[in-house]
FINUZA-692687 format. One line per field, with one value per residue (C-alpha): residue in three letters; x, y, z. Coordinates in steps of 0.1 Angstrom, whole numbers, plus 5000, padded with zeros to 4 digits. Layout:
<rs>
r ALA_...
xx X_...
yy Y_...
zz Z_...
</rs>
This chain:
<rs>
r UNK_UNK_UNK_UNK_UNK_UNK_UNK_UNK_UNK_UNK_UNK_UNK_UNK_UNK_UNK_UNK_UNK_UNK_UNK_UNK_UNK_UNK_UNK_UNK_UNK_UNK_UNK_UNK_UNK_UNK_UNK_UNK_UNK_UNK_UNK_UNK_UNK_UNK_UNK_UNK_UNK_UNK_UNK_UNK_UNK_UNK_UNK_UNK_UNK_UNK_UNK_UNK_UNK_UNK_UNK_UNK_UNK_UNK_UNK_UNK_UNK_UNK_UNK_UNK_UNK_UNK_UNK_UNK_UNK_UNK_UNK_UNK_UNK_UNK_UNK_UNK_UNK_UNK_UNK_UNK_UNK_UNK_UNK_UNK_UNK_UNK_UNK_UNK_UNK_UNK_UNK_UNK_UNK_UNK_UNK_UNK_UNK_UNK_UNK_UNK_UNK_UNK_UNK_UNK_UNK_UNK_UNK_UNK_UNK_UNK_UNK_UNK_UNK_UNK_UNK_UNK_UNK_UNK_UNK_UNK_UNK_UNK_UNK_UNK_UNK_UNK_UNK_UNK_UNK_UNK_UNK_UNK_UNK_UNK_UNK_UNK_UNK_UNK_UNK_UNK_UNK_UNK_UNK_UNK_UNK_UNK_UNK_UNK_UNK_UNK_UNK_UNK_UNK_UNK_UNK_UNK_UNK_UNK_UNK_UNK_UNK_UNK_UNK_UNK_UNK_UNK_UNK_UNK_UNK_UNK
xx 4869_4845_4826_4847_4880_4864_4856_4887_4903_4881_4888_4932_4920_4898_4924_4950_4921_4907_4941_4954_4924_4918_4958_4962_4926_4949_4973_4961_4937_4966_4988_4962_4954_4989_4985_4952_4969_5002_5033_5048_5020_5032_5067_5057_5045_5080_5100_5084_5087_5125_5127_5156_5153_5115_5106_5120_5109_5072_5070_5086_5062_5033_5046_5048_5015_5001_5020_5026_4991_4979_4999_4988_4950_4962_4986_5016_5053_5042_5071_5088_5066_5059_5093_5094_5052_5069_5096_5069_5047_5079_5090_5050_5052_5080_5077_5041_5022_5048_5040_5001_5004_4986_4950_4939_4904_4906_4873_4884_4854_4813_4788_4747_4758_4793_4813_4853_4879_4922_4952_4961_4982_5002_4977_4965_5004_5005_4976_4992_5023_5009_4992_5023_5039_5010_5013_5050_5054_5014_5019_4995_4973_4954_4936_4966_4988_5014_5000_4993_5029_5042_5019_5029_5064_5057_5040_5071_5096_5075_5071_5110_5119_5095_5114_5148_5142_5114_5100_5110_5081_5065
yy 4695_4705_4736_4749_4740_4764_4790_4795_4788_4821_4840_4833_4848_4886_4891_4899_4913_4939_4956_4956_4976_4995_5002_5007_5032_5048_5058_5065_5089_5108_5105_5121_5147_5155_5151_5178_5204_5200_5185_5219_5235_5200_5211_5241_5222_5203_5232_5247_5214_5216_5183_5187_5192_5198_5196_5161_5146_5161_5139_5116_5115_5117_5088_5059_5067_5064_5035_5020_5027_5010_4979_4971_4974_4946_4929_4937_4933_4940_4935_4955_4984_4988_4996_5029_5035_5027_5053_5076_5070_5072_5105_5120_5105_5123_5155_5160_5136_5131_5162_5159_5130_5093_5100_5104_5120_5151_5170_5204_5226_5218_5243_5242_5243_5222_5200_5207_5184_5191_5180_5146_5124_5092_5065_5062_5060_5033_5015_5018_5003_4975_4970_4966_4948_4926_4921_4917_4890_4874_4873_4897_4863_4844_4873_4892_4896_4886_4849_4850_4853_4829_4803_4810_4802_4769_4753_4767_4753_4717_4719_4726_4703_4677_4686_4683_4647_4630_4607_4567_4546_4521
zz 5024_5049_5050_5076_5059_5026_5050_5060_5027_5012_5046_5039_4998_5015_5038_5018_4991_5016_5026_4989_4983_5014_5012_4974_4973_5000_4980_4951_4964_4983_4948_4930_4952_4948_4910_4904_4926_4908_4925_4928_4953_4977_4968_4988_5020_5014_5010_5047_5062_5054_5032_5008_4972_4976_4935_4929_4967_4953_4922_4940_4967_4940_4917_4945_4960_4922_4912_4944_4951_4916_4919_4958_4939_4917_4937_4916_4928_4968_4986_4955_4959_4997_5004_4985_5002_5035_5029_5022_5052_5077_5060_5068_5101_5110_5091_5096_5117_5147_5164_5166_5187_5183_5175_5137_5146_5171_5175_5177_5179_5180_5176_5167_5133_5127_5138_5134_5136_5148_5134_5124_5140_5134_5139_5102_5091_5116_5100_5068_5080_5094_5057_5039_5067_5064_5028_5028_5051_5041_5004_4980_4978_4955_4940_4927_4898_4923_4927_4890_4880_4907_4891_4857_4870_4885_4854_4835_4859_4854_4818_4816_4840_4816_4788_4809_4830_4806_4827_4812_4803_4821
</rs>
């Protein structure tokens, strides 16, 4: 293989690498967050934004973005787990984020001593979105637990299928 062809062959294994992490970090830090202030003070900001049964949806909410968070990290179960993160960032996008409009970053106020920044709006759930859609239909890749398992798999299918169809001697 030429250089190129292993260039492109380690650039197919980051891709994938870089979002699980950039994604997964993501969520976990959210999760935690969540986590040190106790669910119940987001079961609060639940409760105001009108989301039913505030107390579960705040563990809930806090479980996924830990687990979820922790197994995009190691590329565990992807597709499994971005439908429950997905669920999660629609719900913010619509309860929260909808209403501030596109723009993530909104400098709100400068002064000779500080900077302050608006509300946030829906373009980091979009980002995050296009994450797990990326990893859903991309694969986790080689770097994951993901890959490990689907290879683990294989060489059982061919051993059984060894022990199964023997191949006659020559």
């Amino acid at each position: 293989m030429d250089s190129s062809g292993a260039g492109h062959a380690i650039a197919e294994d980051l891709a994938p690498l870089a979002l699980r992490l950039v994604a997964g970090f993501g969520f976990l830090a959210h999760g935690y967050a969540k986590l040190s202030r106790g669910p119940e003070t987001f079961a609060v900001v639940l409760h105001t934004l009108g989301v039913p049964a505030p107390h579960l949806m705040s563990w809930l909410t806090t479980l996924v973005e830990l687990v979820g968070g922790l197994a995009l990290v190691v590329g565990a179960f992807v597709p499994i787990v971005s439908g429950p993160l997905a669920i999660v960032l629609v719900t913010a996008l619509v309860t929260v984020h909808w209403r501030y409009g596109f723009f993530s970053v909104k400098l709100a106020e400068v002064d000779a001593h500080d900077v302050r920044f608006g509300t946030v709006g829906y373009e980091i759930i979009l980002l995050y979105l296009a994450c797990l859609a990326a990893l859903v239909l991309g694969g986790a890749g080689a770097w994951s637990v993901d890959a490990w398992l689907a290879m683990r798999r294989s060489s059982r299918r061919r051993a059984w299928h060894l022990v199964t169809f023997p191949v006659p001697p020559a």
